[in-house]
N, CA, C and O atoms as a Tinker XYZ file with bonds, in Angstrom:
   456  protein
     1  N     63.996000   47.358000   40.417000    73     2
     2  CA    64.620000   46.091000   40.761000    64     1     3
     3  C     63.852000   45.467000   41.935000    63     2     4     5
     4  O     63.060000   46.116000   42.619000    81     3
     5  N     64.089000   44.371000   42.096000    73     3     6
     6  CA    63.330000   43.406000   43.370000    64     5     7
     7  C     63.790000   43.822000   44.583000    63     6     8     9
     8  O     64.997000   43.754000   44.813000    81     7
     9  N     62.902000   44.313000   45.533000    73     7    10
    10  CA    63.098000   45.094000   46.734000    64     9    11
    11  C     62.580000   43.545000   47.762000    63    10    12    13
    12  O     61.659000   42.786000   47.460000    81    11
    13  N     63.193000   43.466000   48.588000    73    11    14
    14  CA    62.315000   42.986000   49.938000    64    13    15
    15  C     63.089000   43.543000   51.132000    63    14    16    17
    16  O     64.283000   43.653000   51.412000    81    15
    17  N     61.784000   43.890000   51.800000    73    15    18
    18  CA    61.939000   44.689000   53.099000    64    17    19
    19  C     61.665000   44.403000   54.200000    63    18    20    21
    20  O     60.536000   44.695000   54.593000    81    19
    21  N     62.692000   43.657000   55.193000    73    19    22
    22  CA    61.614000   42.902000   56.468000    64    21    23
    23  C     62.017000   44.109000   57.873000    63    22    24    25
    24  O     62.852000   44.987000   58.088000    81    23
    25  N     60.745000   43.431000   58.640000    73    23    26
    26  CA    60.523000   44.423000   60.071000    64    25    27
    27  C     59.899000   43.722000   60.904000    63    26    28    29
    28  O     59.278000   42.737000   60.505000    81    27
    29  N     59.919000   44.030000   62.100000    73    27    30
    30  CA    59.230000   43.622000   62.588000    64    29    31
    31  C     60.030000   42.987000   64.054000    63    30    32    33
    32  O     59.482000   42.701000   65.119000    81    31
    33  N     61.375000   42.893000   63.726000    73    31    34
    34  CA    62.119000   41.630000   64.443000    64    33    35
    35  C     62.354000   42.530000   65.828000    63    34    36    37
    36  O     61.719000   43.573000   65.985000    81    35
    37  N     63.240000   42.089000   66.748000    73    35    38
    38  CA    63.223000   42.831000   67.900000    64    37    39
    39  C     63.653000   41.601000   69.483000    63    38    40    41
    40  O     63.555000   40.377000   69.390000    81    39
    41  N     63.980000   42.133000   70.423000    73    39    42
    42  CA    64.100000   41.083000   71.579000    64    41    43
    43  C     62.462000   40.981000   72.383000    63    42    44    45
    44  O     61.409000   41.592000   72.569000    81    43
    45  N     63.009000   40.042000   72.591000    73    43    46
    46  CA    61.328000   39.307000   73.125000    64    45    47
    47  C     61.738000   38.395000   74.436000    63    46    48    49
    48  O     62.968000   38.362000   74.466000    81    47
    49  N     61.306000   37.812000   75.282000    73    47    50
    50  CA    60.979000   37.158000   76.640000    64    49    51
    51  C     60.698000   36.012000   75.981000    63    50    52    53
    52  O     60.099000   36.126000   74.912000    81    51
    53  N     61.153000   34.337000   76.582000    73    51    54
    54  CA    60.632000   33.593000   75.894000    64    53    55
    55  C     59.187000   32.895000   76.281000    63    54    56    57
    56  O     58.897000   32.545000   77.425000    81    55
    57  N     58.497000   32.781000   75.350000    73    55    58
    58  CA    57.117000   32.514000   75.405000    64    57    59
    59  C     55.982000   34.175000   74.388000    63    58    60    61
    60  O     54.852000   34.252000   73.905000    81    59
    61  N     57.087000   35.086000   74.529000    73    59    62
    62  CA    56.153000   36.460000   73.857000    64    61    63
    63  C     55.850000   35.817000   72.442000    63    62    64    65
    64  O     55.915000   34.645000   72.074000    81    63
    65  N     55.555000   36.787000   71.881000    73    63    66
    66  CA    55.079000   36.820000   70.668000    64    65    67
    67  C     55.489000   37.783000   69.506000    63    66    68    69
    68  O     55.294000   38.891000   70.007000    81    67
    69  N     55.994000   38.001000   68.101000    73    67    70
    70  CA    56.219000   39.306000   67.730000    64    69    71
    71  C     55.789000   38.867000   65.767000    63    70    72    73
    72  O     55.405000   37.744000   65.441000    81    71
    73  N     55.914000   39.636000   65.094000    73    71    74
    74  CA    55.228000   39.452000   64.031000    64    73    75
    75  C     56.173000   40.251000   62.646000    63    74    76    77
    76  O     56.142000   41.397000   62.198000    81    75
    77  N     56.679000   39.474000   62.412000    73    75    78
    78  CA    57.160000   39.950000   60.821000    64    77    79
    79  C     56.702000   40.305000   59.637000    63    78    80    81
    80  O     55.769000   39.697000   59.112000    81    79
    81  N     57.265000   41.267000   59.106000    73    79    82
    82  CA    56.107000   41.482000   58.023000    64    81    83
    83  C     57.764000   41.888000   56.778000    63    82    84    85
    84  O     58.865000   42.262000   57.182000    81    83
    85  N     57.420000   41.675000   55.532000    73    83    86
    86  CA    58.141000   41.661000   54.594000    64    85    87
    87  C     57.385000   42.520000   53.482000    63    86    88    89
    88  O     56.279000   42.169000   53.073000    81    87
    89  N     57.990000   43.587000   53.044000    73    87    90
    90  CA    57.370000   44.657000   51.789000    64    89    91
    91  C     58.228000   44.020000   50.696000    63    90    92    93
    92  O     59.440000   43.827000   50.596000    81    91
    93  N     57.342000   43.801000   50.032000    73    91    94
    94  CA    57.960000   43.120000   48.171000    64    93    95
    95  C     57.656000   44.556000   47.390000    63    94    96    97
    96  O     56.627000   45.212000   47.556000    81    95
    97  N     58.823000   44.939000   46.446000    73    95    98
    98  CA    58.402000   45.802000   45.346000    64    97    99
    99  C     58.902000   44.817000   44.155000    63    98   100   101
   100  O     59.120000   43.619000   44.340000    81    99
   101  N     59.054000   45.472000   42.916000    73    99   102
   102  CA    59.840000   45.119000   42.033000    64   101   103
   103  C     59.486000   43.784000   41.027000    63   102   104   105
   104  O     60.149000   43.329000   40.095000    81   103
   105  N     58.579000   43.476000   41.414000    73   103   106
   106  CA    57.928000   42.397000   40.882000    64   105   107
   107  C     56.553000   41.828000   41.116000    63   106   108   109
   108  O     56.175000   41.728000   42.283000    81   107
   109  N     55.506000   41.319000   39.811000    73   107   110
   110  CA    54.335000   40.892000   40.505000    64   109   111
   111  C     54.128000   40.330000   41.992000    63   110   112   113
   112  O     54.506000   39.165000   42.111000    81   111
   113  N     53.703000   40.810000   42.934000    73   111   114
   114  CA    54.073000   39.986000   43.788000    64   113   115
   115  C     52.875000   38.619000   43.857000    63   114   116   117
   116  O     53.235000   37.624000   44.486000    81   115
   117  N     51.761000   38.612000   43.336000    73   115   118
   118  CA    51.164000   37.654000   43.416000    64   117   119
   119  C     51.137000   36.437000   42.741000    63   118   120   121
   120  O     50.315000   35.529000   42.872000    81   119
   121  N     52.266000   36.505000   41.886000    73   119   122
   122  CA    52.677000   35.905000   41.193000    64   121   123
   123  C     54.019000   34.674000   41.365000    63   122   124   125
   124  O     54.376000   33.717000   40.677000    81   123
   125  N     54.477000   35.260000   42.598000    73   123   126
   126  CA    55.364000   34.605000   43.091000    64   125   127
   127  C     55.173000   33.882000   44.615000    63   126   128   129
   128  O     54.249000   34.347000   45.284000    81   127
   129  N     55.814000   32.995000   45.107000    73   127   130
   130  CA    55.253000   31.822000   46.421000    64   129   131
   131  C     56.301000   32.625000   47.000000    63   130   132   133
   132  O     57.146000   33.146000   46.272000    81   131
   133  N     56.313000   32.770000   48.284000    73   131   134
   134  CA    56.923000   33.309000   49.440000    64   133   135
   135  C     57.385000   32.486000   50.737000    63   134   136   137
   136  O     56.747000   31.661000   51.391000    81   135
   137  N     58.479000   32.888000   50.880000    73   135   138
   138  CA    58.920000   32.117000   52.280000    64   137   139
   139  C     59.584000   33.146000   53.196000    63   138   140   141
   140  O     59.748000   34.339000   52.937000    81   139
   141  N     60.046000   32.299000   54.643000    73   139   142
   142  CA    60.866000   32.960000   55.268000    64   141   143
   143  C     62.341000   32.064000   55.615000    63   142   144   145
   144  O     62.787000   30.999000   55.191000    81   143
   145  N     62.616000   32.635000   56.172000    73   143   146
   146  CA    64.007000   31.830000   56.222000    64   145   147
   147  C     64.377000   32.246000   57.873000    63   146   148   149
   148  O     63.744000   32.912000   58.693000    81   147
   149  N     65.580000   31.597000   57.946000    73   147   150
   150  CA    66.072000   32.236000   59.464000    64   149   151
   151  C     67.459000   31.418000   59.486000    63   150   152   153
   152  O     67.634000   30.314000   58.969000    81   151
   153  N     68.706000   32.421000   60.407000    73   151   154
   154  CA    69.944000   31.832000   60.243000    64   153   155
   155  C     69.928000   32.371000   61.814000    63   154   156   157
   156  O     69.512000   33.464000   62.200000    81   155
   157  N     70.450000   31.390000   62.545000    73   155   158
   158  CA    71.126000   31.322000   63.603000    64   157   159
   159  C     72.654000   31.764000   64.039000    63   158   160   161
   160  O     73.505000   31.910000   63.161000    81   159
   161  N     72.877000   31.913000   65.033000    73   159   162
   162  CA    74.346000   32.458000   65.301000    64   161   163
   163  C     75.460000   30.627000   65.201000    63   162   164   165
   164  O     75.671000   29.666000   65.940000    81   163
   165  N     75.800000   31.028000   63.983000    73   163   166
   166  CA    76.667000   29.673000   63.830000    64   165   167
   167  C     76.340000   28.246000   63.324000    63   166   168   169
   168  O     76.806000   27.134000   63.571000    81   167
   169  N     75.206000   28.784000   62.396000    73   167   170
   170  CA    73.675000   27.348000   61.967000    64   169   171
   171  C     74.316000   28.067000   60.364000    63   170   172   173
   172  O     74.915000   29.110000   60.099000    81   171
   173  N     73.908000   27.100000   59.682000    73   171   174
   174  CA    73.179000   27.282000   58.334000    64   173   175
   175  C     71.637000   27.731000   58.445000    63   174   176   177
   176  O     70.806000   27.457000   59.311000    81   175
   177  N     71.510000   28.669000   57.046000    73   175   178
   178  CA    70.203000   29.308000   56.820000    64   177   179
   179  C     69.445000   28.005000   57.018000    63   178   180   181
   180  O     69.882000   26.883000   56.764000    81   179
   181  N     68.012000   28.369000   57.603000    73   179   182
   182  CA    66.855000   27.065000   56.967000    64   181   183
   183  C     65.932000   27.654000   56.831000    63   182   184   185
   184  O     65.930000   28.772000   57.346000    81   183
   185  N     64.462000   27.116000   55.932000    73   183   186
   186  CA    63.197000   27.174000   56.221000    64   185   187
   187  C     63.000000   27.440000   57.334000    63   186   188   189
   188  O     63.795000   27.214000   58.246000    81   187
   189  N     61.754000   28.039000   57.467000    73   187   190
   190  CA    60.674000   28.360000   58.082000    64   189   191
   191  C     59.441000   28.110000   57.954000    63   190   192   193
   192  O     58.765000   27.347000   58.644000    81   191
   193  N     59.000000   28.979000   56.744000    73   191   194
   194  CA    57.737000   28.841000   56.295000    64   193   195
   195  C     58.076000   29.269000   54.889000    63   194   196   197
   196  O     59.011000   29.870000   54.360000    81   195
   197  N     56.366000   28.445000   54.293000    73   195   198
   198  CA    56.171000   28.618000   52.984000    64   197   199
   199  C     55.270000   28.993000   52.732000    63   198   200   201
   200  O     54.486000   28.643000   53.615000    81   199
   201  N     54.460000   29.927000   51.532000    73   199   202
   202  CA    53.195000   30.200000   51.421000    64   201   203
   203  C     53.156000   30.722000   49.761000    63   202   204   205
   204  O     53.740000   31.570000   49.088000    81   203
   205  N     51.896000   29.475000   49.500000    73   203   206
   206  CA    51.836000   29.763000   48.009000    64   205   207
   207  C     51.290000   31.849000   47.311000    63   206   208   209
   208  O     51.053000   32.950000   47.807000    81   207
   209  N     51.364000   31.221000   46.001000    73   207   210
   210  CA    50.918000   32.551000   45.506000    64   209   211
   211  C     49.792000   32.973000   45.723000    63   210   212   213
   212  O     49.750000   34.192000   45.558000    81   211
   213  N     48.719000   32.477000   46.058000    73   211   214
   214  CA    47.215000   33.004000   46.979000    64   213   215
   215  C     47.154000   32.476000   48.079000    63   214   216   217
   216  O     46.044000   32.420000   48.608000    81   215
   217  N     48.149000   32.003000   48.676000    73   215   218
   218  CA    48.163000   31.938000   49.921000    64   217   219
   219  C     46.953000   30.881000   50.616000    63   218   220   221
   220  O     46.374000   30.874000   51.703000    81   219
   221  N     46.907000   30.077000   49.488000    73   219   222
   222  CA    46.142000   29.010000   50.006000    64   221   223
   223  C     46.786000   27.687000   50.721000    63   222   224   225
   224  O     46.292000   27.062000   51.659000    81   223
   225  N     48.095000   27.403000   49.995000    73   223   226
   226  CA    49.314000   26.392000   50.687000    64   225   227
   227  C     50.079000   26.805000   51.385000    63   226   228   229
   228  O     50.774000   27.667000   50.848000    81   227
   229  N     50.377000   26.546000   52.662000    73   227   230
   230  CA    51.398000   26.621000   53.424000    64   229   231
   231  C     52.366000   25.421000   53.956000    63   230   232   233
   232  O     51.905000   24.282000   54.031000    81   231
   233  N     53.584000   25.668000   54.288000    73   231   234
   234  CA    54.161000   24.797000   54.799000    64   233   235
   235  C     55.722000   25.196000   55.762000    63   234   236   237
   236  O     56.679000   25.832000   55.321000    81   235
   237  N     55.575000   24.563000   57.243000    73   235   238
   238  CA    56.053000   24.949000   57.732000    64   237   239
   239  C     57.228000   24.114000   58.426000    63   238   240   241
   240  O     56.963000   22.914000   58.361000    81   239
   241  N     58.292000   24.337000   58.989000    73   239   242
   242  CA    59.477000   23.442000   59.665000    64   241   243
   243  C     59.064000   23.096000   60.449000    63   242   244   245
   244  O     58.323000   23.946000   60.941000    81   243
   245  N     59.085000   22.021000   61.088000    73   243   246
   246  CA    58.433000   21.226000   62.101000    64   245   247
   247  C     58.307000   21.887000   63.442000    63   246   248   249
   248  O     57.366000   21.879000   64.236000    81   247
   249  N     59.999000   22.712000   63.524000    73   247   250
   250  CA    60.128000   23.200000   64.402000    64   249   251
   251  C     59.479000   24.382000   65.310000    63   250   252   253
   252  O     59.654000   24.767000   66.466000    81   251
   253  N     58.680000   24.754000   64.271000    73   251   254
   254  CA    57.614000   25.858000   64.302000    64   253   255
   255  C     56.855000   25.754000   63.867000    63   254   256   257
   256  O     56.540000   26.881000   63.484000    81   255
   257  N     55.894000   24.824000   63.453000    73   255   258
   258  CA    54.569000   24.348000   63.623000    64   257   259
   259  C     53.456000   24.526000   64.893000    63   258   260   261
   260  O     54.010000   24.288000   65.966000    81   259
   261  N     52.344000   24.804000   65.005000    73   259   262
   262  CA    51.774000   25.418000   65.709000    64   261   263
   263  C     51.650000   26.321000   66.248000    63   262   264   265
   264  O     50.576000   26.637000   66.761000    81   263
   265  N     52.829000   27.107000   66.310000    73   263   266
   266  CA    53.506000   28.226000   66.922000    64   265   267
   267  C     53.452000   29.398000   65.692000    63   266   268   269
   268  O     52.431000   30.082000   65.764000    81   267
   269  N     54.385000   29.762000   64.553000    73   267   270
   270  CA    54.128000   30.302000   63.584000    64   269   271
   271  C     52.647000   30.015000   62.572000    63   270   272   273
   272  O     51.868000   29.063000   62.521000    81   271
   273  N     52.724000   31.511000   61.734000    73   271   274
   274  CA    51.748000   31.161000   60.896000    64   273   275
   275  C     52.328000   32.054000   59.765000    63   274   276   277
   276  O     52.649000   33.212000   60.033000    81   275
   277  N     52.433000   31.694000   58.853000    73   275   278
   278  CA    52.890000   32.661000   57.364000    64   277   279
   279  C     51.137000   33.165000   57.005000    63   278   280   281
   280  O     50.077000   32.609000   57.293000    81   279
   281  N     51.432000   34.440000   56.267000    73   279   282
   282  CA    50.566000   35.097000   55.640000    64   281   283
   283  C     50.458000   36.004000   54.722000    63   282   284   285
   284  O     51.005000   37.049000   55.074000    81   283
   285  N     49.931000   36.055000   53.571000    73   283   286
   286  CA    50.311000   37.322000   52.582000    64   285   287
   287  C     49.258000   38.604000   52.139000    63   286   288   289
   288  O     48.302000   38.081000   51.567000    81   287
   289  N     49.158000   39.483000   52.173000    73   287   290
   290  CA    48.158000   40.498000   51.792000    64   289   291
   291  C     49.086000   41.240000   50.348000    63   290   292   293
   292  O     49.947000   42.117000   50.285000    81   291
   293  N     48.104000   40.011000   48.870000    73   291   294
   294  CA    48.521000   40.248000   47.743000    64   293   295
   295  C     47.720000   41.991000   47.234000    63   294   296   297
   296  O     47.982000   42.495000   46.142000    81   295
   297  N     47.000000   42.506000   48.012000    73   295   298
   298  CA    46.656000   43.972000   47.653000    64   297   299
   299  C     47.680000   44.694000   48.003000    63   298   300   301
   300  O     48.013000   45.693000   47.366000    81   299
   301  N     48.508000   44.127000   49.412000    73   299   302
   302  CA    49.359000   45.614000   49.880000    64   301   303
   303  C     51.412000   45.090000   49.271000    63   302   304   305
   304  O     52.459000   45.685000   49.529000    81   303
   305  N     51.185000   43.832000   48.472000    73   303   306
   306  CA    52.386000   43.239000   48.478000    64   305   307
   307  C     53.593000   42.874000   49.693000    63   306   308   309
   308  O     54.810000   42.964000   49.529000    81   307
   309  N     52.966000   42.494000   50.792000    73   307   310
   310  CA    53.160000   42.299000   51.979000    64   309   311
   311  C     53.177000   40.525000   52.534000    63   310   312   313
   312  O     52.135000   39.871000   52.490000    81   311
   313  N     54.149000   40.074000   52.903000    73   311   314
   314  CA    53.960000   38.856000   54.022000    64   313   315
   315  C     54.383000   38.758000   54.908000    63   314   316   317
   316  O     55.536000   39.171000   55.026000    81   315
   317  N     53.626000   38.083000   56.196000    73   315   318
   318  CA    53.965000   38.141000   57.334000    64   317   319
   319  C     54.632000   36.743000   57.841000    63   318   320   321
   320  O     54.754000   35.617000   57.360000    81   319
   321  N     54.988000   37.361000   59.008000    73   319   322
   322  CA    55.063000   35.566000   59.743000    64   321   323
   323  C     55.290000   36.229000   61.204000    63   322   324   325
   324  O     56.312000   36.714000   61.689000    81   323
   325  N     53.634000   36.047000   61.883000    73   323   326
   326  CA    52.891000   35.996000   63.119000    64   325   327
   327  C     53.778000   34.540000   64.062000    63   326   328   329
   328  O     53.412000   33.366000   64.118000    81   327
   329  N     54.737000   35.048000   64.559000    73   327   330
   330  CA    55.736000   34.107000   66.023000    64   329   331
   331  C     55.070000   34.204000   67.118000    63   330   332   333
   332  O     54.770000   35.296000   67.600000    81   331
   333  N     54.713000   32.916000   67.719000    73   331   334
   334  CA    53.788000   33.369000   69.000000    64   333   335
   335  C     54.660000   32.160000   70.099000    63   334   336   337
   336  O     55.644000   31.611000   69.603000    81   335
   337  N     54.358000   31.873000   71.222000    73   335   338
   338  CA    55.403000   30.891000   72.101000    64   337   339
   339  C     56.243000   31.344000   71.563000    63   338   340   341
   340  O     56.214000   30.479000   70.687000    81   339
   341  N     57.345000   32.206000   71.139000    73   339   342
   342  CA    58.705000   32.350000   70.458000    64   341   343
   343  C     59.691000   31.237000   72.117000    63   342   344   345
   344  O     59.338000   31.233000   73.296000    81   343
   345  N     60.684000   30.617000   71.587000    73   343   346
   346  CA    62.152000   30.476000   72.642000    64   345   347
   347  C     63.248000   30.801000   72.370000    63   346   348   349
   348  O     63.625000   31.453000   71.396000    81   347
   349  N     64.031000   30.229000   73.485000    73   347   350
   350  CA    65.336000   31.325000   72.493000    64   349   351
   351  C     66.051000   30.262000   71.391000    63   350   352   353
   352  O     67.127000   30.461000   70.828000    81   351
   353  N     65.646000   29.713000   71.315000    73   351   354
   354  CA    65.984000   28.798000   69.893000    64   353   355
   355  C     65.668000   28.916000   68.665000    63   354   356   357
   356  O     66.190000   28.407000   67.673000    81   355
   357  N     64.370000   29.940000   68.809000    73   355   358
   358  CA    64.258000   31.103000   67.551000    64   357   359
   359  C     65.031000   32.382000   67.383000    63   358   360   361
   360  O     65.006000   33.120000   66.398000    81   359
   361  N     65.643000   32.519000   68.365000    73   359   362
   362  CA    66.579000   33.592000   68.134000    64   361   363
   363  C     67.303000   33.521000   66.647000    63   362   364   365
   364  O     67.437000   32.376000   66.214000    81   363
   365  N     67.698000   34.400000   65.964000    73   363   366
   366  CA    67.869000   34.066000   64.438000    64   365   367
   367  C     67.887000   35.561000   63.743000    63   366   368   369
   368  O     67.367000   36.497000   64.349000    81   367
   369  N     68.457000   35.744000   62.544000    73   367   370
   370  CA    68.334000   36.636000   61.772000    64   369   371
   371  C     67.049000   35.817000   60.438000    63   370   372   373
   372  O     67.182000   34.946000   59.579000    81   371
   373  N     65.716000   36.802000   60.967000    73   371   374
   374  CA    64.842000   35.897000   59.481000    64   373   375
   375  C     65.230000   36.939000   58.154000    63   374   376   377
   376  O     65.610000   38.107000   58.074000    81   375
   377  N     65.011000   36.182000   57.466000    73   375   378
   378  CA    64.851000   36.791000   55.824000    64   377   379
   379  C     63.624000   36.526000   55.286000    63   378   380   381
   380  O     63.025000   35.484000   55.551000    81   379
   381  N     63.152000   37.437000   54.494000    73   379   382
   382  CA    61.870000   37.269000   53.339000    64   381   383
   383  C     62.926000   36.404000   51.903000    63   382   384   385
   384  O     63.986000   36.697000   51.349000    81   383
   385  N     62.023000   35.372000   51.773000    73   383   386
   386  CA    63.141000   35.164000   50.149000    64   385   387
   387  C     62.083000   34.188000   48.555000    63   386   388   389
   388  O     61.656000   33.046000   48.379000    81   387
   389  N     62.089000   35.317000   47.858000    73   387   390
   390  CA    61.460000   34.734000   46.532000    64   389   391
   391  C     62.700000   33.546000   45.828000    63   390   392   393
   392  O     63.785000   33.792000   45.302000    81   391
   393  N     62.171000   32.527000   46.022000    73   391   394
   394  CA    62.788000   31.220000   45.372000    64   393   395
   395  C     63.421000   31.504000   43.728000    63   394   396   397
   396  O     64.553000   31.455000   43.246000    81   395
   397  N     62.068000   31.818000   43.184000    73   395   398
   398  CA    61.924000   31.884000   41.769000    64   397   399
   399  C     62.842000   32.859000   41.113000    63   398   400   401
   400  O     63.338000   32.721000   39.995000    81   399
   401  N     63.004000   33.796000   41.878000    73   399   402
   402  CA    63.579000   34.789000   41.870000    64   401   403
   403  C     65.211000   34.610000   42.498000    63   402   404   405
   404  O     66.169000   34.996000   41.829000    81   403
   405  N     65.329000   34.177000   43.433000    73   403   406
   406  CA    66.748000   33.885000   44.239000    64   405   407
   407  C     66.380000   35.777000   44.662000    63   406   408   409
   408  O     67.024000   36.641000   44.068000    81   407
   409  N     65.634000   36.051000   45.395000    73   407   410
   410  CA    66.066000   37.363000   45.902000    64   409   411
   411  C     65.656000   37.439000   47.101000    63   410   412   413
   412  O     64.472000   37.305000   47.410000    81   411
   413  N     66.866000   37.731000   48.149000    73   411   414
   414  CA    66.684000   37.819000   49.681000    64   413   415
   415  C     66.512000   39.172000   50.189000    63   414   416   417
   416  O     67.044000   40.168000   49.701000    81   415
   417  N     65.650000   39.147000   51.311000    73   415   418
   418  CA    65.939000   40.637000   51.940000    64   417   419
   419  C     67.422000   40.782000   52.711000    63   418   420   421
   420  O     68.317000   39.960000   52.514000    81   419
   421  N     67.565000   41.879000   53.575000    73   419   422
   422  CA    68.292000   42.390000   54.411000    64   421   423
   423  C     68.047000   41.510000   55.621000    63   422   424   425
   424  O     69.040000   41.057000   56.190000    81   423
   425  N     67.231000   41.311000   55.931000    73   423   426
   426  CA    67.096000   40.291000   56.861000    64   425   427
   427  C     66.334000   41.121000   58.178000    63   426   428   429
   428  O     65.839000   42.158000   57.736000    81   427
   429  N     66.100000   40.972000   59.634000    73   427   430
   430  CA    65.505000   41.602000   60.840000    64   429   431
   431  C     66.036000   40.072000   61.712000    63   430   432   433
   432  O     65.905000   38.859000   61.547000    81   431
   433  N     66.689000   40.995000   62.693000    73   431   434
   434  CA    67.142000   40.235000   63.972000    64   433   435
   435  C     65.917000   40.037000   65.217000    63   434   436   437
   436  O     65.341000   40.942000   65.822000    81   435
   437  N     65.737000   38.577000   65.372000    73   435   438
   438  CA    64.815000   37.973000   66.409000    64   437   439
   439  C     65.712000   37.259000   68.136000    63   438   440   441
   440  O     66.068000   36.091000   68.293000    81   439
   441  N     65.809000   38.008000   68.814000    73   439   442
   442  CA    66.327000   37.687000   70.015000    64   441   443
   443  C     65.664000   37.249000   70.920000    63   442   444   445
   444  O     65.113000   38.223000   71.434000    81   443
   445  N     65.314000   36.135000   71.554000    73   443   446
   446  CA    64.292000   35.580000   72.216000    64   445   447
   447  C     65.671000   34.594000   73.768000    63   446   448   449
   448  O     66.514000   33.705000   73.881000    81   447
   449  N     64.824000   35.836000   74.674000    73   447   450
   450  CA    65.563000   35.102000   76.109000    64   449   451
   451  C     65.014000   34.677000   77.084000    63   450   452   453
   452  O     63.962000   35.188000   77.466000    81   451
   453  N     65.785000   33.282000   77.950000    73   451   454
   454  CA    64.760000   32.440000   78.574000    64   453   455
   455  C     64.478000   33.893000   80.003000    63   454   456
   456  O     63.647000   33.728000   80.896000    81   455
C-alpha cells in the first residue's frame, strides 16, 4: 500500500534552518508530482511546495519563496524540503502528500521560536 514517511521536523531558533525529507513506498514514485503541505495550530492545511515528476517544475507559496526549496531523489524515492530563514510562522505540522493519489503522510512537527 502507499507509504509516506516524513522526518526531519524538530524545534529550531528563528532564522535556523532544518530539512525535511519524505520516504514514498507503494507506488512508482517517479511517476507521481509531489508536494508538501503544512497545518498550523488553528489554520487550515495549505501548500507549500510543489515539485513535478522529474523534478524539473517547482512551485512554491509565496510565503516561502526564497527561503524553501523542494527536491526529489527519484533513485532513492525520497523528497525533501530544505527550510532555511525558518520564523515562527512556519511553525506547523508539514505533510508529504501525492495529489493523484490523495495519500498523506503522518505528518513531522516544525517549531520555530523568536
Amino acid at each position: 500500500q502507499v507509504q509516506l514517511v516524513e522526518s526531519g521536523g524538530g524545534a529550531v531558533q528563528a532564522g535556523g534552518s532544518l530539512r525535511l525529507s519524505c520516504a514514498a513506498s507503494g507506488f512508482i514514485f517517479s511517476s507521481r508530482a509531489m508536494s508538501w503541505y503544512r497545518q498550523a495550530p488553528g489554520k487550515e492545511r495549505e501548500l507549500v511546495a510543489f515539485i513535478g515528476r522529474a523534478g524539473a517544475i517547482t512551485n512554491y507559496a509565496d510565503s516561502v519563496k526564497g527561503r524553501f526549496t523542494i527536491s526529489r531523489d527519484n533513485a532513492k524515492n525520497m523528497v525533501s524540503l530544505q527550510m532555511n530563514s525558518l520564523e515562527p510562522e512556519d511553525t506547523a505540522v508539514y505533510y508529504c502528500y501525492v495529489y493523484t493519489l490523495d495519500a498523506w503522510g503522518q505528518g513531522t512537527l516544525v517549531t520555530v521560536s523568536s
